[in-house]
N, C-alpha and C positions, 0 to 999 in steps of 0.2 A: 773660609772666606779669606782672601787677599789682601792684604792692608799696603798702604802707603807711605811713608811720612809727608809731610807738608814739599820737604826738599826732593822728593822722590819725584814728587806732583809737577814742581816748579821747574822741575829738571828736563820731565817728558813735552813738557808746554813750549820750552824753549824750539822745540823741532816743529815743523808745522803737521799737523795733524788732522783726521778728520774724522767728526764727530756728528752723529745723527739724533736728531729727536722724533719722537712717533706723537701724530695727531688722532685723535679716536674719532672720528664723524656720527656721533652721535648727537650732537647737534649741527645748523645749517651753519654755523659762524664761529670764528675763535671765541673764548671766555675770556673772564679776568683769570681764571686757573692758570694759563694760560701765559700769563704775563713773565713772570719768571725763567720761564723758557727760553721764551722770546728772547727776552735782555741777556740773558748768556748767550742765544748765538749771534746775538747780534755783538757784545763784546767779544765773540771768540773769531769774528769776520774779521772784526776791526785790528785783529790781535795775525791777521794773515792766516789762519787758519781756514778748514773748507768747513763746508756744514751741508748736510742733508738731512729735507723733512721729509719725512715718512708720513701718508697718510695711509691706515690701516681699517681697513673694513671689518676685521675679525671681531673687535667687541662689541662692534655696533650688530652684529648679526646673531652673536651668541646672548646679547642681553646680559643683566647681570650676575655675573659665575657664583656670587653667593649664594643666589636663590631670593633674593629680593626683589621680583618681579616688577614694585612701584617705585623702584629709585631709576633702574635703565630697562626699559621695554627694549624687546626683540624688534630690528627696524624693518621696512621691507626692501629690498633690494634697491626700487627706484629711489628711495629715501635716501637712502648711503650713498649713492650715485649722486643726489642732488646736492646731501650734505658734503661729500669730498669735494665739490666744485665748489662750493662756497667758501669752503677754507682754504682750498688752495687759492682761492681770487685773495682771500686775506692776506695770507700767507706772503704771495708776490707784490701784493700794495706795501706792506709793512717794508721789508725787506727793499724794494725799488722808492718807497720813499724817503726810506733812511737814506741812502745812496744819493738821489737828489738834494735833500733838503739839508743834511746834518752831518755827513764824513763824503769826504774828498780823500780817497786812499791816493800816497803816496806811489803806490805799485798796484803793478793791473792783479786783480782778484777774480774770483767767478764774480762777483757778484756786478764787472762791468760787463759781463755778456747780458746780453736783453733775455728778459723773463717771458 
């Protein structure tokens, strides 16, 4: 495993960078799980950085790899299909409404091209 120091971390951050998160569509809408996520890339926009969300079908289709069939059911194809469009509609509310409502970037970002 790869370690860092803190000043290692602080160091890579200073360069602008780009960082992705992966959504699971296993349900039709973001969670509060969720939330934490969110607010890093929302601080790492703010910070000039890029960000890509990933939404990924693969757990939503494989069900749960433990073998606990009653915490995540296998979904059926139209489902993951409807759940990725929900999240991504979240996805781009969140993100275009921070943008309107709550930071004014000083310098143009993705995140002034329309969603």
């Amino acid at each position: 495993m790869i370690t860092y120091s803190r000043d290692e971390i602080h160091d890579l951050f200073k360069t602008q960078q780009t960082v992705y998160a992966g959504f699971d569509p296993t349900a039709d809408s973001l969670h509060i799980g969720n939330l934490v996520v969110l607010m890093t890339l929302i601080h790492l926009i703010r910070d000039g950085h890029k960000i890509i969300c990933v939404i990924g079908d693969a757990t939503a289709s494989v069900g749960d790899p433990s073998g606990k069939d009653s915490e995540r059911p296998v979904l059926a194809h139209d489902v993951i299909e409807e759940n990725c469009r929900g999240i991504s509609s979240d996805l781009n509310k969140i993100f275009s409404n921070h943008l309107k409502y709550f930071w004014k970037p000083k310098y143009n970002t993705p995140l002034n091209e329309p969603m």
